[in-house]
Each structure stands twice: as C-alpha cells, then as structure tokens.
C-alpha positions as CSV (number, residue, x, y, z in Angstrom):
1,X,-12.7,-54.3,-35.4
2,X,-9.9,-54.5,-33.2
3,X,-7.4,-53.9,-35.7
4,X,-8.8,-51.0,-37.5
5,X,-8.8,-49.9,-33.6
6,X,-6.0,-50.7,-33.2
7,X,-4.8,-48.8,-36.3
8,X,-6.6,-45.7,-35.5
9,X,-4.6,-45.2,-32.3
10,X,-1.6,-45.4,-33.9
11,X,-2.5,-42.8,-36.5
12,X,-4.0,-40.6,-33.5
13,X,-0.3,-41.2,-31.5
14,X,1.6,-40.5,-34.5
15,X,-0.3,-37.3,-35.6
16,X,0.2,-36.3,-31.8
17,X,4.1,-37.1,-31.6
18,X,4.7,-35.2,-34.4
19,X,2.5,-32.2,-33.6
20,X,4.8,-31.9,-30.3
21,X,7.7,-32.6,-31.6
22,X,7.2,-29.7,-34.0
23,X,6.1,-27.8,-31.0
24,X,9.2,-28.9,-28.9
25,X,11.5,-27.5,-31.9
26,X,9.7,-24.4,-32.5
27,X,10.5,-24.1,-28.8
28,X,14.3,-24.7,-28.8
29,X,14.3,-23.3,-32.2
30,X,17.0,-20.3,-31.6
31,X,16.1,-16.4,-33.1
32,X,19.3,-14.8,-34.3
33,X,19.8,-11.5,-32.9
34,X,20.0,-8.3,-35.0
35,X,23.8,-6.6,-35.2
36,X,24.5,-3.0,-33.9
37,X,26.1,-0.6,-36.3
38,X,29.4,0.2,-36.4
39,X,31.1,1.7,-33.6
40,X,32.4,5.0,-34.2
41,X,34.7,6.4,-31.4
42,X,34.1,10.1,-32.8
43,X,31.1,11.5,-35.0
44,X,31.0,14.8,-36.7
45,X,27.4,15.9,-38.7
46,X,27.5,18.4,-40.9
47,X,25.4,21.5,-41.2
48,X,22.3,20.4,-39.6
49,X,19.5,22.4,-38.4
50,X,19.2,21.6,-34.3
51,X,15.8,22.2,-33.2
52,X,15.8,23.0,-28.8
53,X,13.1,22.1,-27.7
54,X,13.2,24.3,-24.5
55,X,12.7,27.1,-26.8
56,X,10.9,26.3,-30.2
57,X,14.3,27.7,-31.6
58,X,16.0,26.3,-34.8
59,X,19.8,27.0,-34.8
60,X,20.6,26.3,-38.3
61,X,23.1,24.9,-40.2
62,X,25.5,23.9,-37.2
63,X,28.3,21.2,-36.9
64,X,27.8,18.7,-34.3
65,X,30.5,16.7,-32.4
66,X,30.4,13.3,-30.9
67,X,33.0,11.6,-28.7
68,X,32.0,8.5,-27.2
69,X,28.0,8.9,-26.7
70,X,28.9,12.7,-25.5
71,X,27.7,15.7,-27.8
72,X,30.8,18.0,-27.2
73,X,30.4,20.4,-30.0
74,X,27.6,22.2,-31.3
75,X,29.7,25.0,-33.3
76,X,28.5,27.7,-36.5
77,X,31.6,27.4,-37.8
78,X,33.6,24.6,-38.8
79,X,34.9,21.7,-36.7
80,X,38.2,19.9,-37.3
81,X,38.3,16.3,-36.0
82,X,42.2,15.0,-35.6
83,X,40.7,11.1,-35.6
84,X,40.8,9.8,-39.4
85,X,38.1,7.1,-38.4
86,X,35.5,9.7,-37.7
87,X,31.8,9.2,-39.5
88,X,30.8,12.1,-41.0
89,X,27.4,12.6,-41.5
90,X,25.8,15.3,-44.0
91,X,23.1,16.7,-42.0
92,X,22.2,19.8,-44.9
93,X,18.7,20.3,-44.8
94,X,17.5,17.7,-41.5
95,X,16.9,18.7,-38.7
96,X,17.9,17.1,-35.2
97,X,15.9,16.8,-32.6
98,X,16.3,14.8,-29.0
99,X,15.8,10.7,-29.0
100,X,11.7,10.4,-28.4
101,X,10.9,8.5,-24.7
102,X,7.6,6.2,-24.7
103,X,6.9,7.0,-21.0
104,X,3.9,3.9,-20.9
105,X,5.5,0.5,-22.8
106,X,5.3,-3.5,-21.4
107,X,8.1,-5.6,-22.6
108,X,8.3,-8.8,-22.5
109,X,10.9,-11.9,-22.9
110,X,10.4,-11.5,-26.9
111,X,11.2,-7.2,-26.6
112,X,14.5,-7.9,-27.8
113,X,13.0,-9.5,-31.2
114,X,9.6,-8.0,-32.0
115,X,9.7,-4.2,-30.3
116,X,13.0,-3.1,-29.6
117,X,14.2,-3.0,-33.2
118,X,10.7,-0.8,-34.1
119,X,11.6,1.7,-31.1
120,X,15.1,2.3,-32.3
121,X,14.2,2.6,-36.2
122,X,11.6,5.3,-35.3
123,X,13.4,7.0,-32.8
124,X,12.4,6.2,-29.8
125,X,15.3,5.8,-27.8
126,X,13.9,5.5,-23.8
127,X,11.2,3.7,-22.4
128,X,9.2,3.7,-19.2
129,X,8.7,-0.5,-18.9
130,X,5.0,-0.3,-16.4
131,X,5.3,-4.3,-15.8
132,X,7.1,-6.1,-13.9
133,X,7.6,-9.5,-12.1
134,X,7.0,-11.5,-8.7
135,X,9.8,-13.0,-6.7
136,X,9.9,-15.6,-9.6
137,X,11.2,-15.6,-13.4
138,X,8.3,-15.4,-15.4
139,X,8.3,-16.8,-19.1
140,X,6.1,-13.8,-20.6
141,X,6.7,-10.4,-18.3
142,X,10.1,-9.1,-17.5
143,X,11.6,-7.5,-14.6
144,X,14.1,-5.0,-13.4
145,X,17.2,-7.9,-14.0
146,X,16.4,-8.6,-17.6
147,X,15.7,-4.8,-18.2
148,X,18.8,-3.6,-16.4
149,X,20.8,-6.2,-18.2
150,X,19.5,-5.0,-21.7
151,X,21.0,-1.6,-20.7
152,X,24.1,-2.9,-19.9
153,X,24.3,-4.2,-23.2
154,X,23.4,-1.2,-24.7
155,X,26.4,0.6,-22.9
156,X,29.1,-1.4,-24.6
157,X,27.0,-1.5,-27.9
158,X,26.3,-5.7,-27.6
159,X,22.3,-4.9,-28.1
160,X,19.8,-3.0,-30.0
161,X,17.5,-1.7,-27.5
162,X,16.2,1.8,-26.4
163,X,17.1,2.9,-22.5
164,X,14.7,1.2,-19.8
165,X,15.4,4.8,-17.9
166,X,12.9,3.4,-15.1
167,X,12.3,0.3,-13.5
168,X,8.9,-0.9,-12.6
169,X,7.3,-3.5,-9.9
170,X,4.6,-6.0,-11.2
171,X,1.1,-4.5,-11.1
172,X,0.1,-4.2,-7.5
173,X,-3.5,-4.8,-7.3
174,X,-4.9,-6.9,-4.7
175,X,-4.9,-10.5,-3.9
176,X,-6.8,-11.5,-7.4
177,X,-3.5,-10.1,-9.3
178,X,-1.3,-12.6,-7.3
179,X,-1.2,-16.2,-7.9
180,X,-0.9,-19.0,-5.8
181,X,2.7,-20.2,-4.8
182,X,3.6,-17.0,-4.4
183,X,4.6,-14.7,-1.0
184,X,1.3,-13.4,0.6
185,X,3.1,-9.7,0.4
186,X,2.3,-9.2,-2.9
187,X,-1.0,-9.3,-2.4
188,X,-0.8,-6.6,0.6
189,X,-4.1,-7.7,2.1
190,X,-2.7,-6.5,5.3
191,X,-1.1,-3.2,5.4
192,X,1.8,-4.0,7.7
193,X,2.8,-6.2,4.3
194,X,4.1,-3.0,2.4
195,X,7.4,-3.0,4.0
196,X,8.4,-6.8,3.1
197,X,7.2,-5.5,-0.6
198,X,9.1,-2.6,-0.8
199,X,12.1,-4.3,0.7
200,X,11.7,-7.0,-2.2
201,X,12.0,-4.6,-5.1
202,X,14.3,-2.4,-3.4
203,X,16.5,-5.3,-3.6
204,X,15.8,-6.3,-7.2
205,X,17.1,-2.7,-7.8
206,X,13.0,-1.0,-8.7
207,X,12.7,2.6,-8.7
208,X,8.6,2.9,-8.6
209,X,5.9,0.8,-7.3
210,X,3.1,0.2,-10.1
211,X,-0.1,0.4,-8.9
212,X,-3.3,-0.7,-10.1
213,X,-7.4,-0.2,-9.7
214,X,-8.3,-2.8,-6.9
215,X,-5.4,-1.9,-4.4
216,X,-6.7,-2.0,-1.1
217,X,-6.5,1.6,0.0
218,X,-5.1,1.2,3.6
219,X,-2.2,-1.0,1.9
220,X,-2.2,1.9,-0.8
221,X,-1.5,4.7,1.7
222,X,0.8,2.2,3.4
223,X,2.9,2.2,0.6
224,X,2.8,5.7,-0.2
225,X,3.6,6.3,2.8
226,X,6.8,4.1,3.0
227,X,7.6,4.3,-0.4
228,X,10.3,7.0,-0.2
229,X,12.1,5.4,3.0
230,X,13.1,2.6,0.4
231,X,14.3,5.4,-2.5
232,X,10.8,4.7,-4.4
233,X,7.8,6.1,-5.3
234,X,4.5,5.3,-6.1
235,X,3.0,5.5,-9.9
236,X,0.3,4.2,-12.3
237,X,-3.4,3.6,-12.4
238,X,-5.9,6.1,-10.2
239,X,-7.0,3.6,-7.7
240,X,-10.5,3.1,-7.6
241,X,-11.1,3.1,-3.8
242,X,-9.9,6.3,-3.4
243,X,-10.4,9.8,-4.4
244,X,-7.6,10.9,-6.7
245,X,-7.8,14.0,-4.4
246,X,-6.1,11.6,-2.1
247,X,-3.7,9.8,-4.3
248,X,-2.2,13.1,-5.7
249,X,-1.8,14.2,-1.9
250,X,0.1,11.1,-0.6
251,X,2.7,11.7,-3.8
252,X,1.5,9.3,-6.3
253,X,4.1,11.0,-9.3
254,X,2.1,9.9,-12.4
255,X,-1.0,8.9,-13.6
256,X,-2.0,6.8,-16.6
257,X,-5.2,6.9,-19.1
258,X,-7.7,8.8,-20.3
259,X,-10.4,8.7,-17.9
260,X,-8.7,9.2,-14.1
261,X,-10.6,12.6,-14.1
262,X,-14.1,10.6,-15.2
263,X,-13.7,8.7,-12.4
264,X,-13.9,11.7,-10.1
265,X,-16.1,14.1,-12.2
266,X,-19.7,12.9,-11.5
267,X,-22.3,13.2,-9.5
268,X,-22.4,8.9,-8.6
269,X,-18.1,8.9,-8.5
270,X,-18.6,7.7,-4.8
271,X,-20.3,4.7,-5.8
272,X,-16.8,3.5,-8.1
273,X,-15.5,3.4,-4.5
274,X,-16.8,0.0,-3.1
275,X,-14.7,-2.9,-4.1
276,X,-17.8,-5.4,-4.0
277,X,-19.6,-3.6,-6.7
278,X,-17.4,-1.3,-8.2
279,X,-17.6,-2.6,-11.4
280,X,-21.4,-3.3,-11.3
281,X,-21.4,0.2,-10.7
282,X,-19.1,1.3,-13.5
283,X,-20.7,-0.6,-16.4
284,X,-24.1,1.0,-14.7
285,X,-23.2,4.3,-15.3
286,X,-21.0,4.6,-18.1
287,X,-23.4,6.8,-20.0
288,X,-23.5,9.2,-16.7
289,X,-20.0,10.1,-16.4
290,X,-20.3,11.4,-20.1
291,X,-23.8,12.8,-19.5
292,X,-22.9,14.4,-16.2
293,X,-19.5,15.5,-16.4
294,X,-18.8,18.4,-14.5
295,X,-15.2,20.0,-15.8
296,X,-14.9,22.1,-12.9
297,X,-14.1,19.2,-10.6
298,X,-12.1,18.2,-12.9
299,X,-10.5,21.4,-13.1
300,X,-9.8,21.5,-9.4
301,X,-8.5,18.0,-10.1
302,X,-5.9,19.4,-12.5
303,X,-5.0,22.4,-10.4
304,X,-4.4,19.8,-7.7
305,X,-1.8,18.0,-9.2
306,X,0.0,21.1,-10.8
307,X,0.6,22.1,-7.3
308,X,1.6,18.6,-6.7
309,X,3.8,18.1,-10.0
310,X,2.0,15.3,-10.5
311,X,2.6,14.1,-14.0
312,X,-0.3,12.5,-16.8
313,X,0.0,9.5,-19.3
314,X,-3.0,9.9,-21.3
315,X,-2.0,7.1,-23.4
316,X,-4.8,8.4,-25.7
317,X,-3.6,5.5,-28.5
318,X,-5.9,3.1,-25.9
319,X,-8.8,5.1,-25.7
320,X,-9.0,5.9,-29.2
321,X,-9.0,2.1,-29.8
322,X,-11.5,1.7,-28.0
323,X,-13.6,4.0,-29.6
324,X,-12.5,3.0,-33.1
325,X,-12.5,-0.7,-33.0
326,X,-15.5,-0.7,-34.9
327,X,-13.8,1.1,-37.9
328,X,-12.1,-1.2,-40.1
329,X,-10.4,2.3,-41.9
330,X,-8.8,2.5,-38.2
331,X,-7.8,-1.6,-37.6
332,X,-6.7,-2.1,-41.3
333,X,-3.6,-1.2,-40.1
334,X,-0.5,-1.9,-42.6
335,X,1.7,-2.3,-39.0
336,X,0.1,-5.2,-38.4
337,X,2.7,-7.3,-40.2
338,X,4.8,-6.4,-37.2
339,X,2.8,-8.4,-34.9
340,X,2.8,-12.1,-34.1
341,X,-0.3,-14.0,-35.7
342,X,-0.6,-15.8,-32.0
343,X,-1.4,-12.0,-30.6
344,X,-3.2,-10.7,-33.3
345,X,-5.8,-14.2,-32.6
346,X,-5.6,-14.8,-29.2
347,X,-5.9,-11.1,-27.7
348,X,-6.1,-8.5,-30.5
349,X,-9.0,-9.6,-32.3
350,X,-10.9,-11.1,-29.3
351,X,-10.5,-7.7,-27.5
352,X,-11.4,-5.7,-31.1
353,X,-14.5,-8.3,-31.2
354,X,-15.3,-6.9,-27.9
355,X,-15.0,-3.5,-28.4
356,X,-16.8,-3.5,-31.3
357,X,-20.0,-5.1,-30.1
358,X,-20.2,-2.7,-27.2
359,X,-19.7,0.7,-29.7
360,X,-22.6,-1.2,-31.9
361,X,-25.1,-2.0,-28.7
362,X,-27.7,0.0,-28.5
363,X,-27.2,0.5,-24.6
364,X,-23.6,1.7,-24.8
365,X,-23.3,3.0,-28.3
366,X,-21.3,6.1,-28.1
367,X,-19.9,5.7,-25.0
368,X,-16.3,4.9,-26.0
369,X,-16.1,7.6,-28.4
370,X,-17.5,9.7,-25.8
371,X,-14.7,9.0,-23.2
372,X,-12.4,9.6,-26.0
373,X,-13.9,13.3,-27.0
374,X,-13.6,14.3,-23.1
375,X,-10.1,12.9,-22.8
376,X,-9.0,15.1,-25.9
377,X,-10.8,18.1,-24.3
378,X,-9.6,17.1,-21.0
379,X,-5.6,16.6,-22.8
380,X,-5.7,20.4,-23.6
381,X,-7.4,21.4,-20.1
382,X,-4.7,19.8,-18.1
383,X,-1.9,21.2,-20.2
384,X,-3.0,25.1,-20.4
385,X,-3.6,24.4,-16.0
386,X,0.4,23.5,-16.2
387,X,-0.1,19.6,-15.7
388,X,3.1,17.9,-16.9
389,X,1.7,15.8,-20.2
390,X,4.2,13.1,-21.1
391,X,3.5,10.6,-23.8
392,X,3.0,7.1,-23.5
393,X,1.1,4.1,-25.8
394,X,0.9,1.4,-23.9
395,X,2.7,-1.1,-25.8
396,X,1.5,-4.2,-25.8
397,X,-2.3,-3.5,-25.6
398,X,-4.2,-3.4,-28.9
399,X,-3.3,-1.9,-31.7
400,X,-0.3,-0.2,-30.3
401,X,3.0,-0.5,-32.2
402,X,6.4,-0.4,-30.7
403,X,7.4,2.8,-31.9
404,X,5.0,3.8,-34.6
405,X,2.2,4.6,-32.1
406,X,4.6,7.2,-30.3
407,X,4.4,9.3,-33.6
408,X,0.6,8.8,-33.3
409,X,0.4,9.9,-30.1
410,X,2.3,13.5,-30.7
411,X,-0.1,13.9,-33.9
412,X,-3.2,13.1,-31.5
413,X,-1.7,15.2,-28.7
414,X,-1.7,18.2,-31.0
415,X,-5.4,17.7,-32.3
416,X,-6.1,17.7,-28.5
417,X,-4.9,21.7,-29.0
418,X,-0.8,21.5,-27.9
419,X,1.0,22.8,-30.2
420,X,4.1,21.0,-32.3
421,X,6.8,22.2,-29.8
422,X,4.6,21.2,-26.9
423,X,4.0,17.6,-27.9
424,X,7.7,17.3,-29.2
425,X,8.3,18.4,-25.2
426,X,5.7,15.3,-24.3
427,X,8.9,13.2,-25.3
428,X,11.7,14.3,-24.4
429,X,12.3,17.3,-21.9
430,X,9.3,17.0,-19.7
431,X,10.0,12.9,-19.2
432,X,13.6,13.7,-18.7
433,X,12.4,15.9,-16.0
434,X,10.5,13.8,-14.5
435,X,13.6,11.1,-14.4
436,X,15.4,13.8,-12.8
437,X,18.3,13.2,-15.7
438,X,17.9,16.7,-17.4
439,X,21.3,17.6,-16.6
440,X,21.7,14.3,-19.6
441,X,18.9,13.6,-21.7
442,X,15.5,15.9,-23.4
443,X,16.9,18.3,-25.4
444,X,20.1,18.8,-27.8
445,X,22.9,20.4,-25.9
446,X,26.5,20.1,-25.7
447,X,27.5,17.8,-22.3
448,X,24.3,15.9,-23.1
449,X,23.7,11.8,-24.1
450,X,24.1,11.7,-28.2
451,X,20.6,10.0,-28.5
452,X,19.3,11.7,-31.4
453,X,17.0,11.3,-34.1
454,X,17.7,13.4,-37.5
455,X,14.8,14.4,-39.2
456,X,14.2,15.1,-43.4
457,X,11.5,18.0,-42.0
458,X,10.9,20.3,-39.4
459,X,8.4,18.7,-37.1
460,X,8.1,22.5,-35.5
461,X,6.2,22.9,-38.7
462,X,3.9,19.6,-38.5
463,X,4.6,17.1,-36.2
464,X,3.9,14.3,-38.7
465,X,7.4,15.4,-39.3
466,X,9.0,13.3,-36.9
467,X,8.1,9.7,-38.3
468,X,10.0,11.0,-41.7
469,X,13.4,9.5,-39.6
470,X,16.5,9.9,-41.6
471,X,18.5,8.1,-38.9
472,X,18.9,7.7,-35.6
473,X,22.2,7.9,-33.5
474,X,21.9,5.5,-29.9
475,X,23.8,5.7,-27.3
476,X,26.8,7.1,-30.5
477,X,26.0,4.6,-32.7
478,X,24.1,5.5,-36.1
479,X,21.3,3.8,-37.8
480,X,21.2,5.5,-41.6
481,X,18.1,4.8,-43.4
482,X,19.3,1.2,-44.8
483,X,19.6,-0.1,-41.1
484,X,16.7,1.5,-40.0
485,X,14.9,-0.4,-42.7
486,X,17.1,-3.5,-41.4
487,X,15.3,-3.2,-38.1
488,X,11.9,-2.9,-39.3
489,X,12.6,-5.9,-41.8
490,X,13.9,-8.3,-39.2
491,X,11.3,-7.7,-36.9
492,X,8.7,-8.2,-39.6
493,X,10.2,-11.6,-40.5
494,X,10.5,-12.8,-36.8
495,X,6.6,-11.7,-36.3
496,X,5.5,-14.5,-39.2
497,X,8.1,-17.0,-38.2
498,X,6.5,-19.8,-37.4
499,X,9.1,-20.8,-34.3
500,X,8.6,-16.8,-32.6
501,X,5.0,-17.7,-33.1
502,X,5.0,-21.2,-30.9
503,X,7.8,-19.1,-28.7
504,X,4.8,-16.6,-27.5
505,X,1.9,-19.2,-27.4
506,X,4.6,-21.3,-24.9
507,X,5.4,-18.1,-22.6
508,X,1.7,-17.7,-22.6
509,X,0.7,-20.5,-21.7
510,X,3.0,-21.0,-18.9
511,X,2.5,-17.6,-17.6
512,X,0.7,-17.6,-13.9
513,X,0.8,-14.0,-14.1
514,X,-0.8,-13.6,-17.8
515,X,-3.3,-16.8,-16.6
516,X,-4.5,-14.1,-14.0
517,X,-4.8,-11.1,-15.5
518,X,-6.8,-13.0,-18.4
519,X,-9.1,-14.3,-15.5
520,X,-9.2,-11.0,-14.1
C-alpha cells in the first residue's frame, strides 16, 4: 500500500515538474519582433487624390513629396526628385487621407506583439493610452516610460508602433483601485494628497490625470484644481459623485462612454451621488434612466461643454457590446483570431456570458440596447450642439480590436447621423486639436508629419472606405499591402502561440493592479 503510495506521488511530482517547467519556458520563451520597412530618406507618390479634411475637398491627381517624415510638396504638376534612392509610389486612383488617431486604447506589456502591428496595418497611426501605472513596474499595464520609449523607437524607425501622442496616469479612483504596498497618495482619501500625486506623474513625464467613477469629489476638485500648476489636466470617466455640471466647470477636457449624459438626465440622477449605495442605486434604476430620460437636460449638458470645449469619447464599440453580446451574428467575429485564447476565456467570454444573461432577464431585458439607442441619438445631439466628438474603442475591453474597431467606430458614428467627412474629422483633425499639435498632425498639408494612410476608395463617398487600406506611410516609412498583411499575419500567429499565451496568464496573475480592478 505503501509503495503504490509511494508511486503515486512520484507520478503526481513528476506530472507537476514538468507542467512548470513548461510554464517556466513559455515564460523565458523570447517573441521575435516584427522588422520596419525600409527607410527611404525621400518619397515621391504619384498622382494621388488628397482628400482635406478641413474642407470635404478632393484635390486630385497631385504629386506628393516626402523628405524625412516631412510632406514638403503637394504640387499639380510634376515633381523632380535629384535623390536616385527615392520610392516612388503610384498613387492613380487612391486617395490619401491623414493617419486615423484611436483617442481611447490600453496597452499593455504585450502592445508591441498583439496590437501595435493591427493599428499600423489599418491605419491608425496615434493613440490616446487611458492606463497607466503606480510608482511601481507593473507586469500587465504600462506607463508613461515604456510608452515614451516606444516613441523613441519609432523616431529612428527601430519599432512598429503608432504615436502614444498623450500620456496617461493609472486610473484614479479611490482607495479600492490602489493596492496595498503602495503610497497612500494614490488613493487621495485626503485631499491635501493631490499635490504628492501630481508631483509623482509630473515627474514620470504624464500629461493628464485619468480619472475614474468612485473618486472622492473633494480630492476630485483638488486635483482639478491643481492640475494645471503641474502642466496637466484632468480627463476620463464622469465621476459619479458629482454633477457633470461641475466636472465640465472645474476643466475636466474629455469625457468617455456612452452614458455620462444618463447619468445626469433623470429625475432619480441625485441618488447615483452617494458612494455607499451608488451602485444599489444604479442597478435599481437602470430601466428609469431609459424610461425617464429627459433630453433637454441633456441638452443643457451639451451646450455646457461646447462653451467649455470640453471634448466626448463615446466609445460606442463598448456600448454596442453590451447590447449585442447576446447575438452570436455580432460575437462570431472573424477578428477573433487576433486575440489570445487566455483573453478570449478568462475575460471575453466571462464578460459576454454576463452580458448576455442580463439582455435575456426578464428584469433588465432591453436595457443595454436601450442605452445604446440613446447614445446614438445622443452622438448626433452633441455634434449638431458643436461638442468636439473624437473617436475612441477602448482597446482592450471586449470585443474591441486594435485597429479594426476604429473603422467600426466611424461606420457607427455616421449611423449616429455625422456625415463621412465629419466622422473622418473624429480621427484626425478634431484629436489633433485637442493635442494642440495641428500646426503637425490631422489633416494632409505640406509642413505637416507624413503619417498617412492611402486609400483604393473615397471614404467621402462611404466611410467603409477607409478599412480598404492600400498602404500606410508612418512616421516616412511605407507599409504596401504585402507588409500590411505581414503585420496582421504575425500578430495572428503570436495570438495562438502557446508561449504569448502563458506570457499573458503570468502578467495576469502577477498583476496587483489587474487583481483589483477584477475584485472591483
């Protein structure tokens, strides 16, 4: 009895060993990284049609010259180029238009492998990162330090990567959004805290301070107030424990989401107020804020933050998620081959499970495709008021694809009643406003950045148009269509390798700041 004991445990031991040491190499296992293209000093392309997006004007058939990453041409007639190592590029019959910003994304330590390649092949050449870290390296979420240094490497062509053109803080939400171990500031329990967190991400080079539902609202207008003393600003969620009447008025610059003007357009908003029972609340009248909308406040809402320039993320990719989760014609998705099996089973489907059993309840069936139908009504409000509407997807929440859900999001912004040329200005010159870098990026203009996508169709004529990418030119490097399918192939392959897999489980798992927001 003993022996066969005895001999069990050995078997168990073994079986263990070997499961970690296959752990331990998927682990160390290194992921090769995906080449740039060629560096051309000087670009010329050839009788394209530039589309300015300012306007809704096509200038056709012009010749385009690129020095460096610097458009310095943009001629009707012909262009002669001295430098016999200059790519020339046919551009008869595209169309140009200005590289597409995803103004909501989160990266994270495995960006470089399973998004950035997808935001490059569809054109998508800046990002707005709205994560951050603590005082401490995390191993899923990255900060300012990793994000900055992907953009060096961009500059001297060592890294595919779109632009980070902002850099965010970590989510500030409360004291339950803060582990232990790490400074009490972060929690900003106590107002007179904001300072010593400002001066941390001033230091780590942030431009904007994220913040999120359950901020305390003293340490909230604490850090609004303050905020632009340290060359920041505040930006993100509505918090819930005050008006967004008074957010918008202390210079909060954007917004995110669908629902910030549910929040505030119902008769029982002042009950989402109270952080004891604020979600009690919510859940309780979910069906009321549909029900009982009242656009006019949320009109005065929107006329409120016009005045402001306060800007809107509607991400409506989330939303529409939500409401859709249900729908296996909407998660069938063939870009789910682009995501890791790991996410996909411990946080897609679990949330799609979710989402689905509340559309099919009978007490909240209806609701999530009600918030949706007000958020599209409420996408066209805000835009014909003069609210600045900027696109974002929310990248890495469910069913959102690096890349490929931008182009969803300019199709859904035009069902919400923009037109092409307005949700093509979503992405480019309205976000490169709101960077303050006009004068560089947004629009197709001689002086300008040479991040540009070239198009087979007008997108002026149907915005579908601007997922038919014939290639992409970053930072004055060009992507033709075989590297663009390069890009999408490699990150397909590191998505099912079995080593990128046990790489994301590990980061996961050793994550304090993904262990709280999952306990959250």
């Amino acid at each position: 009895m003993k022996r066969k004991l005895f001999k069990s445990l050995k078997i168990i031991l073994f079986v263990l060993s070997f499961l970690t040491l296959i752990i331990v190499i998927g682990i160390i296992w290194p992921i090769s990284n995906i080449i740039p293209p060629q560096k051309h000093h000087t670009i010329l392309i050839k009788s394209i049609n530039v589309i300015d997006v300012k306007t809704g004007l096509v200038l056709e058939n012009r010749n385009m010259l690129i020095e460096g990453n610097i458009i310095t041409a943009i001629d009707s007639s012909e262009i002669l180029v001295k430098d016999s190592n200059t790519l020339l590029i046919d551009g008869s019959g595209k169309y140009v238009i200005p590289g597409l910003w995803d103004m909501h994304t989160h990266s994270n330590q495995h960006s470089p492998w399973l998004h950035h390649p997808l935001y490059v092949a569809n054109g998508v050449t800046g990002i707005r990162d709205m994560s951050g870290q603590l005082n401490q390296k995390d191993s899923y979420w990255v900060g300012s330090r990793e994000r900055l240094k992907w953009n060096a490497e961009l500059d001297v062509h060592q890294r595919v990567t779109p632009r980070y053109v902002l850099q965010s803080s970590y989510q500030i939400d409360g004291s339950a959004s803060v582990p232990d171990g790490f400074p009490d500031f972060f929690k900003l329990e106590n107002p007179e805290q904001a300072d010593s967190l400002l001066q941390f991400y001033k230091n780590v080079n942030v431009d904007f301070i994220k913040v999120y539902q359950q901020i305390p609202v003293d340490s909230y207008r604490k850090l609004a107030k303050n905020a632009e003393h340290y060359g920041m600003y505040i930006a993100g969620h509505k918090p819930m424990f005050l008006s967004l009447e008074e957010a918008v008025n202390l210079g909060q610059r954007s917004f995110e989401h669908g629902r910030i003007f549910l929040f505030e357009s119902f008769p029982e908003a002042d009950s989402l107020k109270h952080p004891e029972n604020w979600k009690t609340n919510f859940s309780k009248y979910k069906k009321k804020l549909i029900e009982n909308y009242n656009p006019e406040i949320a009109k005065e809402l929107m006329q409120l933050m016009k005045s402001k320039n306060a800007y809107w993320v509607p991400t409506l990719q989330t939303i529409k998620f939500e409401a859709l989760a249900h729908d296996e014609n909407f998660t069938d998705n063939p870009n789910l081959k682009y995501i890791t099996t790991i996410r996909k089973k411990l946080w897609w489907d679990l949330d799609t499970k979710n989402n689905t059993n509340r559309n099919n309840a009978k007490e909240t069936k209806g609701v999530s495709e009600g918030f949706y139908k007000i958020a599209v009504e409420q996408v066209k409000q805000a835009h014909d008021i003069g609210v600045p509407i900027m696109t974002g997807t929310d990248v890495t929440d469910s069913y959102t694809f690096a890349g490929f859900s931008l182009h969803e999001e300019l199709i859904d912004l035009t069902k919400c009643g923009l037109t092409n040329l307005e949700a093509l200005q979503s992405a480019t010159i309205i976000p490169a406003q709101y960077v303050e870098k006009e004068n560089l990026y947004g629009s197709v203009e001689k002086g300008k950045i040479a991040d540009l996508v070239l198009l087979n169709h007008n997108p002026l004529k149907d915005i579908v148009n601007t997922s038919e990418i014939h290639g992409v030119l970053m930072n004055g490097l060009y992507y033709d269509a075989n590297k663009i399918e390069e890009l999408k192939a490699f990150t397909e392959s590191a998505a099912s390798s079995f080593h990128m897999n046990i790489k994301v489980l590990s980061s996961f798992m050793n994550s304090p700041l993904i262990r709280v927001q999952f306990a959250d």
